[in-house]
Backbone bond lengths (Angstrom), bond angles and torsions (degrees), N, CA, C in turn:
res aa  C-N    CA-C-N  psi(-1)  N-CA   C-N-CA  omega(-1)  CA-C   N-CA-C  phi
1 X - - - 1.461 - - 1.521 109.19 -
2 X 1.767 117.74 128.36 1.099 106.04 178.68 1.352 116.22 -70.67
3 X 1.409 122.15 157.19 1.516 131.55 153.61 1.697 126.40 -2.06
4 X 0.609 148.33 29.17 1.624 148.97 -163.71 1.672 87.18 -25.11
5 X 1.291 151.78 4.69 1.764 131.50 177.04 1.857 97.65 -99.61
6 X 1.531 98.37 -28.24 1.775 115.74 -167.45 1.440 75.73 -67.69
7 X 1.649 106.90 -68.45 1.794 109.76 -155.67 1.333 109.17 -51.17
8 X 1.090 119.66 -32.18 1.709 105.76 -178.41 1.810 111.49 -90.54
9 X 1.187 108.98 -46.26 1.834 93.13 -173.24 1.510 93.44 -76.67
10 X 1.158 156.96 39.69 1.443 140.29 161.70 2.174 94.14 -93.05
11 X 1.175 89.06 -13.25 1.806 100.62 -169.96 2.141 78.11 -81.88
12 X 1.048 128.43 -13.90 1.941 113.18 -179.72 1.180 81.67 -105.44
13 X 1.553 134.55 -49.29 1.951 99.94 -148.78 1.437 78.90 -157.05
14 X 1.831 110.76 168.91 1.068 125.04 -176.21 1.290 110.09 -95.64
15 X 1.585 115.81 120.09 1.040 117.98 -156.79 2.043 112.90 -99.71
16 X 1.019 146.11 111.96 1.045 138.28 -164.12 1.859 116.75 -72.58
17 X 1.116 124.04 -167.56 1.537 103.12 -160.26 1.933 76.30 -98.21
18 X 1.199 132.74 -30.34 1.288 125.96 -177.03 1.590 109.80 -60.87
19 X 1.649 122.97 -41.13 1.095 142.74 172.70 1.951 90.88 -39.04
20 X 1.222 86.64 -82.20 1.738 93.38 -179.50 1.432 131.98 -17.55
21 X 1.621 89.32 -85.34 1.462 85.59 167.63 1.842 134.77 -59.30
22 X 1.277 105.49 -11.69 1.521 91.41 172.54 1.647 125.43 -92.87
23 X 1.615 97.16 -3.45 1.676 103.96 159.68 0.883 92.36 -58.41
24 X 1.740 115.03 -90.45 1.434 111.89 -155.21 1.433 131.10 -60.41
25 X 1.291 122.15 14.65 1.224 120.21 -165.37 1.942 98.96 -109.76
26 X 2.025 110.78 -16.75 1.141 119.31 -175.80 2.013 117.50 -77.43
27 X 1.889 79.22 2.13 1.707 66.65 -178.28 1.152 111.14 -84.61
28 X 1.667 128.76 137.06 1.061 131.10 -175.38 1.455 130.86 -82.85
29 X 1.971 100.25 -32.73 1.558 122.79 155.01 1.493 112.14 -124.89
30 X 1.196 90.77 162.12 1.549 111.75 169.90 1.284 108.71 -132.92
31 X 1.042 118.98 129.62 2.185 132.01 177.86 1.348 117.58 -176.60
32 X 1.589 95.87 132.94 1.035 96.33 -155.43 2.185 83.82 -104.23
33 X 1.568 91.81 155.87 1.582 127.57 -160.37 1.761 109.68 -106.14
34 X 1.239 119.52 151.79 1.415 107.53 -167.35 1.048 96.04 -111.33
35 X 1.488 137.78 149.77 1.654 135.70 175.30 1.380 109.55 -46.17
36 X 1.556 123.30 144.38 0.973 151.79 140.67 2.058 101.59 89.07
37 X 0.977 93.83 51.43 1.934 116.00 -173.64 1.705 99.15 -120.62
38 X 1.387 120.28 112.34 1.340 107.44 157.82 1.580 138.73 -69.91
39 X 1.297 109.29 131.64 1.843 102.47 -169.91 1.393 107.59 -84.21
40 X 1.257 118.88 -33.41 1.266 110.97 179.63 1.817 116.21 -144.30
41 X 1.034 125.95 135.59 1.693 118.31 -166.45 1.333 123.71 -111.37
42 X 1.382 120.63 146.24 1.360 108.91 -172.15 1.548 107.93 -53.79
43 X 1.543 103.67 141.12 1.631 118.87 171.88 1.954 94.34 100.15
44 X 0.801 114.89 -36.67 1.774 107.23 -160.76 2.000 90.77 -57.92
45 X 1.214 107.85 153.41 1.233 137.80 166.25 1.677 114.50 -98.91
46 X 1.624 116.86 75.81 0.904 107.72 175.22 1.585 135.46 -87.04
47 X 1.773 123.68 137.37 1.138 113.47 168.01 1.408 142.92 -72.84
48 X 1.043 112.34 1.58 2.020 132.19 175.15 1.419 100.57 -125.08
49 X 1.323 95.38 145.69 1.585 113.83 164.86 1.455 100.27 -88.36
50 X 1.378 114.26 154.35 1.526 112.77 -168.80 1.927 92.51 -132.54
51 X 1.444 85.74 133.31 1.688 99.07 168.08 1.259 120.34 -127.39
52 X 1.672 114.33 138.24 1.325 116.33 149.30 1.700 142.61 -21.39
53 X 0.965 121.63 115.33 1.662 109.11 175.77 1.415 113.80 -111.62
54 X 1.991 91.01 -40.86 1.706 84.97 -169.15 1.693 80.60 -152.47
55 X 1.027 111.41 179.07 1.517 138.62 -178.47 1.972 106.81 55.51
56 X 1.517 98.78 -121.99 1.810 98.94 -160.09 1.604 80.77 -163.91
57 X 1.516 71.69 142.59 2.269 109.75 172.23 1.458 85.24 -150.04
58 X 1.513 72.99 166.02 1.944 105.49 164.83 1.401 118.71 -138.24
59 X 1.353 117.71 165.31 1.557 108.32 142.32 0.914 144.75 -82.45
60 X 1.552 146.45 166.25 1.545 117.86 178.00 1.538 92.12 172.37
61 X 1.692 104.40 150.07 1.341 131.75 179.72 1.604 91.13 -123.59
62 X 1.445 83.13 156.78 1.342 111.82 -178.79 2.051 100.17 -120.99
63 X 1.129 112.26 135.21 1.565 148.39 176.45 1.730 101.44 -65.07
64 X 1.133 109.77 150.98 1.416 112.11 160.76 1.200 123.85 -56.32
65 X 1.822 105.75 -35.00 1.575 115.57 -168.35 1.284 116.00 -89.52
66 X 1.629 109.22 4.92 1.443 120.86 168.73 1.673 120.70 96.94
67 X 1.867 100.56 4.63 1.566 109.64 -174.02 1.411 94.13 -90.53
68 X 1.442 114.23 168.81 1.513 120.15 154.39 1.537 123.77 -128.62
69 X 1.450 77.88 178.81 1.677 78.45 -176.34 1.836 100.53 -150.38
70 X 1.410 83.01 126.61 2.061 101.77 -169.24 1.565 90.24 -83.32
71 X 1.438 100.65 134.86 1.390 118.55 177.58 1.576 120.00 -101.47
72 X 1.099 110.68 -31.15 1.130 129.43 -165.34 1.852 123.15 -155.98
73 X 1.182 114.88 127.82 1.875 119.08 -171.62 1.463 85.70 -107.12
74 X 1.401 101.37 127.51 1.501 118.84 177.31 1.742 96.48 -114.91
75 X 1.743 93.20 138.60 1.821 105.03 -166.89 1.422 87.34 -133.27
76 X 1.507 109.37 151.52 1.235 113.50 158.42 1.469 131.04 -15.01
77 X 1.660 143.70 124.66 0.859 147.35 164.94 2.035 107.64 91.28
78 X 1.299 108.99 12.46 1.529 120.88 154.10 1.545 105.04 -90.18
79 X 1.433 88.87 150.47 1.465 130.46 168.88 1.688 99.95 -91.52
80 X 1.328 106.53 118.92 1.619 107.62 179.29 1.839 107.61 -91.94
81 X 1.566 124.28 -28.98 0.988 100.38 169.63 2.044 101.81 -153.44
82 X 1.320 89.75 79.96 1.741 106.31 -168.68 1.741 97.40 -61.63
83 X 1.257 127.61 -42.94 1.207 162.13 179.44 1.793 99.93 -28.14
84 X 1.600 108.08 -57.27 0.956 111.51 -171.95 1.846 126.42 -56.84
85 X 1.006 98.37 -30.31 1.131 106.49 -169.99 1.993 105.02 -56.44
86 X 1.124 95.95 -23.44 1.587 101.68 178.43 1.633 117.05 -99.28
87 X 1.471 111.79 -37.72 1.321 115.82 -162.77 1.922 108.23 -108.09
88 X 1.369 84.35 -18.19 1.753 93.08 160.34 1.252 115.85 80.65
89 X 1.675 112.34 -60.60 1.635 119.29 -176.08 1.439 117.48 -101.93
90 X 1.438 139.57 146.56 1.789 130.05 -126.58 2.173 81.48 -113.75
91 X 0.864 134.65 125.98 1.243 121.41 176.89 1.836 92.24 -122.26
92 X 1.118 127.80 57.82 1.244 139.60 137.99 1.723 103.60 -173.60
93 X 1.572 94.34 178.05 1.768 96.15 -175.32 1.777 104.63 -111.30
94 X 1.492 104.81 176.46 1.685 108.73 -174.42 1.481 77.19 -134.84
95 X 1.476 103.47 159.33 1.671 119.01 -174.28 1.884 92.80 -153.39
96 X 0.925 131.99 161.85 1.202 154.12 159.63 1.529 102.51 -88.44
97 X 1.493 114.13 133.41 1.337 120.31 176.28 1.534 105.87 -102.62
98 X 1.661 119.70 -32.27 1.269 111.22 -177.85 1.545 95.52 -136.63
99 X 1.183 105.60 178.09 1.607 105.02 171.42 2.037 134.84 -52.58
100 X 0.883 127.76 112.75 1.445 134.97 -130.29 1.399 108.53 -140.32
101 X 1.742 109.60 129.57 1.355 110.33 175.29 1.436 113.30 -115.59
102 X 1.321 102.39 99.17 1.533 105.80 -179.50 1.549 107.90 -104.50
103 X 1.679 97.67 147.78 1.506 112.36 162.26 1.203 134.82 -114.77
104 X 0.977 143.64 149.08 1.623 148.93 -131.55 1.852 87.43 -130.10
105 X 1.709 104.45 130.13 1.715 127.46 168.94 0.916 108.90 -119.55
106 X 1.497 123.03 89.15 1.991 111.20 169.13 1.760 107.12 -38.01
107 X 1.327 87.50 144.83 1.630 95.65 167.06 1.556 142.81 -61.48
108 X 1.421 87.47 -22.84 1.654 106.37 -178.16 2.143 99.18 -78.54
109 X 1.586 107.59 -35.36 1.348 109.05 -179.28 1.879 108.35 -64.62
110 X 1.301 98.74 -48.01 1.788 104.48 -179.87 1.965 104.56 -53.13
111 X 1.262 100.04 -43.38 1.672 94.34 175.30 1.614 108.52 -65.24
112 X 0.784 105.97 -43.67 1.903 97.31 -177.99 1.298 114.42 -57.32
113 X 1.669 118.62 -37.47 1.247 148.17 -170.02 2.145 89.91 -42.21
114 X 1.596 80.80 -79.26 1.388 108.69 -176.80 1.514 112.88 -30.22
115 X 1.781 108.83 -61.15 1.573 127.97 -158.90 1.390 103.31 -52.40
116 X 1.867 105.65 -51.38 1.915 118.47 -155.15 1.745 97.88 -81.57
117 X 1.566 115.34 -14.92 1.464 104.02 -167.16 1.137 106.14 -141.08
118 X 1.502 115.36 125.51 1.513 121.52 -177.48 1.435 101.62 -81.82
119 X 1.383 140.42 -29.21 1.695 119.99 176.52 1.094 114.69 -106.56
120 X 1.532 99.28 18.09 2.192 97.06 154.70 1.313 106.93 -86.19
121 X 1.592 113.64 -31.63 1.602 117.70 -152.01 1.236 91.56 -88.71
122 X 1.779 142.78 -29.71 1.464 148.68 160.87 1.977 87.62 -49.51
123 X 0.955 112.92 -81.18 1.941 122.83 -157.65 1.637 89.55 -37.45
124 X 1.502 118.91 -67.64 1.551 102.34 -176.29 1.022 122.67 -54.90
125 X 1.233 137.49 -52.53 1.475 149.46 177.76 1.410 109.05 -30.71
126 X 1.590 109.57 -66.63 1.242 101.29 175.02 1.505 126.90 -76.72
127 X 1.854 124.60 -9.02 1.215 92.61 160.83 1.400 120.60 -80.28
128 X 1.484 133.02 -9.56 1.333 118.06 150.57 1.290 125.67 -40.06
129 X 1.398 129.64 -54.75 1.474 120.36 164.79 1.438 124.26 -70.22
130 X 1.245 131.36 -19.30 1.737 123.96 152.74 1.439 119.23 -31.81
131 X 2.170 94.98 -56.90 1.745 99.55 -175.83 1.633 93.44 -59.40
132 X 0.865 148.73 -89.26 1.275 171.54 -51.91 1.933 86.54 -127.69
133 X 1.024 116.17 -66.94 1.889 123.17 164.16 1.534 108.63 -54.85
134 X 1.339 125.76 -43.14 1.329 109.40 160.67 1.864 132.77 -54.76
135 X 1.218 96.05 -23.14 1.807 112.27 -175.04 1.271 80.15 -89.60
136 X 0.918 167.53 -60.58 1.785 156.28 -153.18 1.767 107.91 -74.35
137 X 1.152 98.77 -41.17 1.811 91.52 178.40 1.668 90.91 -87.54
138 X 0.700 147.15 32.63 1.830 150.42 158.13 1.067 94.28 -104.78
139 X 1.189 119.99 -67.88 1.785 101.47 -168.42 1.414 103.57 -78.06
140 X 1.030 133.51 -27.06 1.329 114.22 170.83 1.995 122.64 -62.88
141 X 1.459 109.15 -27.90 1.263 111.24 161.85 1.119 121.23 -83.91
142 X 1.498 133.27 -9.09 1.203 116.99 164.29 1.540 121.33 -100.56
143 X 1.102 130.94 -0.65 0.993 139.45 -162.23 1.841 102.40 -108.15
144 X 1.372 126.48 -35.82 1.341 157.31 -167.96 1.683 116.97 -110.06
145 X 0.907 120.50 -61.52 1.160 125.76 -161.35 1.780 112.19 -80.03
146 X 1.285 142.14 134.68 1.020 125.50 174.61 1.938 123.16 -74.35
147 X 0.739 136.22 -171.11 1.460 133.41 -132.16 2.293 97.60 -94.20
148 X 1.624 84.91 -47.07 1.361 88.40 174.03 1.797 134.81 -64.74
149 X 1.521 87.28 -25.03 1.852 111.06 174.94 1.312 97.93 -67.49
150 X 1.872 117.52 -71.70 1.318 134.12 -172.82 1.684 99.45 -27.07
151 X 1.497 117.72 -60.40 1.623 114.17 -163.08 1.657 113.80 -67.08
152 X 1.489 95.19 -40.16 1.302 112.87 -170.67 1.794 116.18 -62.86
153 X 1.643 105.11 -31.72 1.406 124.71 -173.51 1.997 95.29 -77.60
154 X 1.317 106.03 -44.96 1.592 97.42 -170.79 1.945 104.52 -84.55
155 X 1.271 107.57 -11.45 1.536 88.86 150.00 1.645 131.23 -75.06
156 X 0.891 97.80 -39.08 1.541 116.80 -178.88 2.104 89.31 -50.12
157 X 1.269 98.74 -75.59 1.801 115.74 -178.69 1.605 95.50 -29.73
158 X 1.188 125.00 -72.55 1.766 120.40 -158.76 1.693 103.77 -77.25
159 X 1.494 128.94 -26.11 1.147 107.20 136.63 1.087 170.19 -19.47
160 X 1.365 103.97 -61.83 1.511 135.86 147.50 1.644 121.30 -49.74
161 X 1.796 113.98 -53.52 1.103 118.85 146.09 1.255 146.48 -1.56
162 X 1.650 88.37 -83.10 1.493 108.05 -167.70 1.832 97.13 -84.68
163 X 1.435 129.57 -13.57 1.606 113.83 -172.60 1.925 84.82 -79.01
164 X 0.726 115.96 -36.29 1.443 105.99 -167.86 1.618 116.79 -84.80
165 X 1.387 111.56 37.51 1.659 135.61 169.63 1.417 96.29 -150.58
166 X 1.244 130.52 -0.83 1.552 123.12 163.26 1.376 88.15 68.38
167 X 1.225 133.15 73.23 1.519 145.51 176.02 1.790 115.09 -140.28
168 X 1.131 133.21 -25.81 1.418 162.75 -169.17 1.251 98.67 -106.96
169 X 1.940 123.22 91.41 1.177 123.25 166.24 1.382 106.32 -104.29
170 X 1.740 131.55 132.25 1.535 116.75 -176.84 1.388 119.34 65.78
171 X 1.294 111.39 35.44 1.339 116.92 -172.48 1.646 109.52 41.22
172 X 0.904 128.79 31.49 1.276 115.46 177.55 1.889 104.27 -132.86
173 X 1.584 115.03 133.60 1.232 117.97 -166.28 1.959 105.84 -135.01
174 X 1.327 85.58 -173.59 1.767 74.88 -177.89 1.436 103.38 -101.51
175 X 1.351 120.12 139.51 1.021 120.43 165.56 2.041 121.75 -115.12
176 X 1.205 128.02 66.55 1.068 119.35 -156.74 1.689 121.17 -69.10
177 X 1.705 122.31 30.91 1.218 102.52 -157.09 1.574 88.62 -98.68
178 X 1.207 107.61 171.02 1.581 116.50 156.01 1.024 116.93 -78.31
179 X 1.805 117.10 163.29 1.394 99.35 158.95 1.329 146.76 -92.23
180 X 1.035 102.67 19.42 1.709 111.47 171.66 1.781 99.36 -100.71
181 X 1.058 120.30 -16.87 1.584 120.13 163.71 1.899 107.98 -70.90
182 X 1.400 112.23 -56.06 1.531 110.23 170.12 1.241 119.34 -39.44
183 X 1.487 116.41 -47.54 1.611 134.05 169.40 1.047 116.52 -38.14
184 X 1.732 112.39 -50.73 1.644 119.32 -173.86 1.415 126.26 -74.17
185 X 1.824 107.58 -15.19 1.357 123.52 -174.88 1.802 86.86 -92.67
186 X 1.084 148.98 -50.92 1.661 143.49 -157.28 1.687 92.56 -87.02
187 X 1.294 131.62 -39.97 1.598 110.60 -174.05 1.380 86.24 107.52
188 X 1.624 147.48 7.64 1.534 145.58 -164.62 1.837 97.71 -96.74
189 X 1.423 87.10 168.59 1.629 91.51 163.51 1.587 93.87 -97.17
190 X 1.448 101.17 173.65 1.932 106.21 -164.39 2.198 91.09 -79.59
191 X 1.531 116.12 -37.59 1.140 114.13 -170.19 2.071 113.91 -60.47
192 X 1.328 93.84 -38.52 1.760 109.26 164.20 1.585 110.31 -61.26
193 X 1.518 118.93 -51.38 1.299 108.31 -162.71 2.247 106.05 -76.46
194 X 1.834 99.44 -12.35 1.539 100.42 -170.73 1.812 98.30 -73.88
195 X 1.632 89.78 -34.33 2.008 91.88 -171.09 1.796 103.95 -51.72
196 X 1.704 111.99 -41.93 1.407 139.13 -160.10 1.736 93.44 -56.45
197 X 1.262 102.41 -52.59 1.775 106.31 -157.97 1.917 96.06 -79.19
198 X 1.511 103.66 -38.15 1.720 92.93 167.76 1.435 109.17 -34.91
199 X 1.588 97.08 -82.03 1.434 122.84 -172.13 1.903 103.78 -11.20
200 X 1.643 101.02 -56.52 1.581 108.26 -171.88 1.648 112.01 -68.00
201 X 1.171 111.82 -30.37 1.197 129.62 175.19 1.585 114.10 -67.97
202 X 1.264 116.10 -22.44 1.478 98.45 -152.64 1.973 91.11 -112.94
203 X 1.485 105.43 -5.92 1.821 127.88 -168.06 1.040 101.42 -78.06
204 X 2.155 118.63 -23.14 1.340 123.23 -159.20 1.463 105.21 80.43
205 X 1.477 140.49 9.24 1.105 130.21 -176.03 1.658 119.95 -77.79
206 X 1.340 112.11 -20.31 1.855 131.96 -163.82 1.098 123.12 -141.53
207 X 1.235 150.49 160.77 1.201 138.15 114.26 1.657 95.20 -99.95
208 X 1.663 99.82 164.65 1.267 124.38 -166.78 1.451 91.60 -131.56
209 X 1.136 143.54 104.09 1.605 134.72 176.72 1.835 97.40 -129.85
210 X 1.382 115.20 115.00 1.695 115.50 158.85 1.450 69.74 68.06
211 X 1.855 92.00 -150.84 1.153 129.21 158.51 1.474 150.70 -29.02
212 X 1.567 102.07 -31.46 1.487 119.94 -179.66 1.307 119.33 -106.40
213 X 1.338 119.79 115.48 1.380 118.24 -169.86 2.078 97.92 -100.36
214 X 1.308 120.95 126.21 1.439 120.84 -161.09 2.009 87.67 -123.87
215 X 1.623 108.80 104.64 1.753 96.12 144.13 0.966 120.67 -74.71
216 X 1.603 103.96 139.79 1.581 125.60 -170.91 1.960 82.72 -87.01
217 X 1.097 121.06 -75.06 1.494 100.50 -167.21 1.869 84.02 -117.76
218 X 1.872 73.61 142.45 2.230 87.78 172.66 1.265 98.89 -95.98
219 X 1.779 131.20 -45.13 1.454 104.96 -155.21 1.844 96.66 -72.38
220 X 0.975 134.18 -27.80 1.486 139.55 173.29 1.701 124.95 -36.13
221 X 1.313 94.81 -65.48 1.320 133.34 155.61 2.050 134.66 -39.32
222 X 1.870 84.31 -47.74 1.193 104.99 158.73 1.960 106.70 -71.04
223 X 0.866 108.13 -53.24 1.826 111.81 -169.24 1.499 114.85 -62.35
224 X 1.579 121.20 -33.18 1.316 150.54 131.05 1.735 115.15 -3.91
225 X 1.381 91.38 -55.49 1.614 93.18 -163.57 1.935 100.33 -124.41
226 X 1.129 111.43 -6.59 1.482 109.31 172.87 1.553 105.62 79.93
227 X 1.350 117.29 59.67 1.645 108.83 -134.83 1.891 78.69 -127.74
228 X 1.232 104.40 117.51 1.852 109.59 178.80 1.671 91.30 -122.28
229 X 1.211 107.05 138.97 1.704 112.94 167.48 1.005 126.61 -57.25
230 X 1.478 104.70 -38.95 1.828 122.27 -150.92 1.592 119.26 -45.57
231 X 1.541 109.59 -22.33 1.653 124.77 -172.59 1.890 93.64 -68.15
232 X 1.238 115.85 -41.65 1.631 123.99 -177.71 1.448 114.73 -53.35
233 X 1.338 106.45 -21.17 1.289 100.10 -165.60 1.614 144.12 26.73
234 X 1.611 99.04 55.82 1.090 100.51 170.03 1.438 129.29 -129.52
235 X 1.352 100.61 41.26 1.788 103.46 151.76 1.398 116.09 -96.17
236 X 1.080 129.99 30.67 1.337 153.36 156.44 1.778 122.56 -23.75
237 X 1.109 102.28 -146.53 1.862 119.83 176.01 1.636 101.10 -65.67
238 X 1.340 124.46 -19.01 1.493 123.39 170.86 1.020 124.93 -44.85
């Protein structure tokens, strides 16, 4: 199986077969993480950049009053905190949602990365601005959108996602969160977001089974939630 980090930034820049192999050749570890374990916490000063391989993380702060709120669903072939390498200290945390194989990039290797190759240092760059356009259509769906769009729009989003890591067979992908975790990513209570996923369920828009969340129809689904790709940016260097 190729790389899902190759498969996704080749969608920012054209990556050469030398390009290739020295991503993957910069991971220093590989280990795999058990659901719901944080990798890295707000305030820690980490020395590796940490990536996705396989399963699901998020971002997320925690409240004074002890609630949270998920910022971000990390999928195969994300960078959970690329950021660091510049800003040094973590001012939110990453958690694993399901079981997860992440690999660890010292920081000093990601700078070389950058220095020796001009369409690695384009490929990172822009997945910094992917995350960064993804956090803008979040607040714009949560802030705008009503509750059933909001869910319906971030299925559509990790959809889209995961076909472009060759992860999404039959439109149908894994989705391992709970629903009081879905809750924490929309700003909902978990009893609003269970009525929400009926609602999708009952339109013909989903099934929800275990783990695997399957759209029955996408372009539908897409119209459903007002759901345009273009923020993903990935008709790109592809």
């Amino acid at each position: 199986m190729e790389d899902p980090v190759v498969l996704k930034l080749q969608h920012g820049a054209m990556l050469s077969p030398e390009d290739k192999r020295a991503l993957s050749d910069s991971y220093s570890k590989v280990h795999t993480v058990e659901a719901r374990i944080d990798l890295i916490s707000q305030g820690d000063t980490p020395e590796d950049v940490h990536v996705v391989l396989e399963g699901f993380a998020c971002r997320y702060k925690l409240l004074p009053d002890g609630s949270r709120q998920i910022m971000a669903w990390l999928v195969p072939g994300d960078f959970c905190d690329l950021h660091v390498a510049v800003l040094g200290r973590m001012d939110h945390s990453i958690a694993t949602l399901s079981t997860s194989k992440v690999a660890r990039i010292p920081k000093d290797r990601v700078a070389e990365l950058v220095k020796t190759s001009e369409q690695l240092s384009r490929a990172l760059w822009w997945a910094t601005l992917v995350d960064e356009a993804i956090l803008r259509e979040w607040l714009a769906n949560m802030g705008r959108r009503p509750a059933h769009e909001q869910v319906a729009h971030l299925f559509c989003e990790l959809l889209v996602r995961l076909k472009a890591v060759g992860l999404a067979q039959d439109d149908a992908m894994e989705l391992p969160l709970t629903q009081v975790e879905l809750a924490d990513t929309v700003g909902l209570s978990s009893v609003h977001v269970n009525r929400v996923v009926q609602e999708l369920r009952d339109e013909g828009l989903i099934s929800w089974r275990g783990k695997v969340l399957k759209v029955l129809d996408v372009q539908r689904l897409k119209r459903f939630a007002g759901f345009e790709a273009g923020y993903l940016h990935l008709d790109g260097a592809a």
